[in-house]
C-alpha positions in Angstrom: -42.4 223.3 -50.6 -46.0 223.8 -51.8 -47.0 227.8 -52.1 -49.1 227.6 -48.8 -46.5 226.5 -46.6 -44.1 229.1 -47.7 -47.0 231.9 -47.4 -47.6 230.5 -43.4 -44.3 230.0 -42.9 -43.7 233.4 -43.8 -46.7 235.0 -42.1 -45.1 233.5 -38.7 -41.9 234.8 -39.2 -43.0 238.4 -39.5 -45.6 238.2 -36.5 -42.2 236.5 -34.0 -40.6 239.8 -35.6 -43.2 241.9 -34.9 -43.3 241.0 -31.5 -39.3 241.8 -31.1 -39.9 245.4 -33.0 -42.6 245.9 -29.9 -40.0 245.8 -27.4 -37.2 247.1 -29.2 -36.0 250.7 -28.9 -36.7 251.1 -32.9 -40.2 251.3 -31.9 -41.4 255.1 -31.3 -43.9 253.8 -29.0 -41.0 253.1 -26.3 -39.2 255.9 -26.4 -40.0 257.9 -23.7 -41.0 255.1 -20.5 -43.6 256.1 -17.1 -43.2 259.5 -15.4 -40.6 259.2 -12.0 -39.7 261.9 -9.4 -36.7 263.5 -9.8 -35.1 266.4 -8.3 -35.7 269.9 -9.5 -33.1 271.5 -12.1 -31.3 274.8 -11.4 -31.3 276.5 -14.7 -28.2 279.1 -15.4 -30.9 281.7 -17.2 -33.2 283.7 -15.4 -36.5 282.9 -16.2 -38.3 285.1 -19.0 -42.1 284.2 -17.7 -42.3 285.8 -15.2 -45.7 283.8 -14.3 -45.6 281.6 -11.4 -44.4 278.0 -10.9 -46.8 275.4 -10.2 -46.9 274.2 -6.5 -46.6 270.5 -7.6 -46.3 268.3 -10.4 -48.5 265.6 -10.0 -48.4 263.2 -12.9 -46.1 263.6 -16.4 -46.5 261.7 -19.2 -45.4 261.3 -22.6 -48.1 260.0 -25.4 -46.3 259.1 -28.3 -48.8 259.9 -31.6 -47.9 259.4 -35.3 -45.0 262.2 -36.2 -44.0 263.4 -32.4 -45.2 263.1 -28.8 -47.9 265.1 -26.2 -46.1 265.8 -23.4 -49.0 266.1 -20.8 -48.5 267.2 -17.1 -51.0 267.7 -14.2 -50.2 270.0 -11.4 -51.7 270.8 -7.9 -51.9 274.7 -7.2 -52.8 276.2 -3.7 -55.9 277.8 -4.3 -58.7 277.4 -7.2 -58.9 279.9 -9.8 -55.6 279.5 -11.5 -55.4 280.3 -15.3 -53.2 280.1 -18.6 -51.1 277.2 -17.9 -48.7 276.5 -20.1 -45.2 273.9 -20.3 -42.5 276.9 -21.1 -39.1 274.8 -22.6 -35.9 276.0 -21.5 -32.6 275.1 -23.6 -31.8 271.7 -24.4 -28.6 270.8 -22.0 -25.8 269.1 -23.7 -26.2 265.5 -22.6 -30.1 265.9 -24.0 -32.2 267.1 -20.6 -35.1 269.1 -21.7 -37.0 270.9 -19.2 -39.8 272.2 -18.8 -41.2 274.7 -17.0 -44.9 274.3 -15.3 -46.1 278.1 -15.1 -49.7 279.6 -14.6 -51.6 282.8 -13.6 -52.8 283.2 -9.8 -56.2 284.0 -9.6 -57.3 287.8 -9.8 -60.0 287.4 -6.6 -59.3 285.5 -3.7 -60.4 282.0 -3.9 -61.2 278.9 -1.6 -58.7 276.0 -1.1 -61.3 273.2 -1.8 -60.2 269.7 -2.7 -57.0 268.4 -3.4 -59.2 267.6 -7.0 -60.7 271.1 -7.7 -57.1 272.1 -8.0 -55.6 270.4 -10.4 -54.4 271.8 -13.5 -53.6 269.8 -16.7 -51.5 271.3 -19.5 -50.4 268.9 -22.8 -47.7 270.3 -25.6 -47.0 268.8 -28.9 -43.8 268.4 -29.8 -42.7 267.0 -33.2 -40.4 263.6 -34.1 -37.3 265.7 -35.0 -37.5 268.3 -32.2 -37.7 265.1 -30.2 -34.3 263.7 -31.6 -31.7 264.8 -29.6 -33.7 264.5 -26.2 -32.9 261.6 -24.1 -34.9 263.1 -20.9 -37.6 265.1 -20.9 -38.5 267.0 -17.0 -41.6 269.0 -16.2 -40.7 271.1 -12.8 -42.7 272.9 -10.6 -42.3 275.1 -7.4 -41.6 272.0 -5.3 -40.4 269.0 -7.3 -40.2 267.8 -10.7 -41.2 264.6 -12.7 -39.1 263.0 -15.2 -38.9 260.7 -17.9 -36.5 259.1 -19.8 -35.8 257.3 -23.0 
């Protein structure tokens, strides 16, 4: 076989491999899949924070970037004005469930209820590859209902 032939025959053999590492579960990019509902989890510990839940959790997602993952949630609160959001993690469980917490400040004055749109709050967390290895589910709860997802 001439040099060229082996050179394309090789270049299409790793491009119908790269398609199969896209899919695969080697690939980082697929670890964590779309944000679901899921049920809220009762956690043993009282909490520490002592800051408010977040009405509801809106939309969770998990953006895989090179050496971990941005866990980003969005949450709706009852009034405008809410401050110093943050995702508080609780413990690990034993078959990998990390959850975390949606907590925020109330405003100081009263506020007006406005739009569903003017009160949203979005919060994001970096969390690296190996703190990430033993998690199989990752939950973001709030006052109301929690949003999950999994590997």
């Amino acid at each position: 076989m001439p040099a060229r032939q082996i050179a394309l025959l090789s270049l299409c053999l790793l491009l119908i491999g790269c398609g199969g590492f896209r899919d695969s579960r080697l690939n980082p990019f697929n670890w964590f899949g779309r944000s679901e509902p899921r049920e809220t989890i009762v956690l043993p510990a009282a909490a520490e924070d002592k800051r408010p839940l977040v009405e509801a959790v809106l939309t969770m997602a998990v953006e895989p970037i090179p050496g971990g993952a941005i866990i980003r949630a969005t949450g709706q609160t009852p009034t405008q004005g809410w401050w110093k959001a943050d995702l508080v993690p609780q413990p690990l469980t034993e078959d990998g469930v990390l959850v975390f917490e949606f907590r925020l400040l109330p405003p100081i004055t009263n506020t007006e209820v406005n739009t569903p749109r003017s009160r949203e709050v979005t919060v994001g967390l970096y969390m690296s590859d190996i703190k990430l290895e033993a998690v199989r589910e990752i939950v973001v709860q709030g006052a109301t209902n929690a949003r999950t997802a999994r590997r």
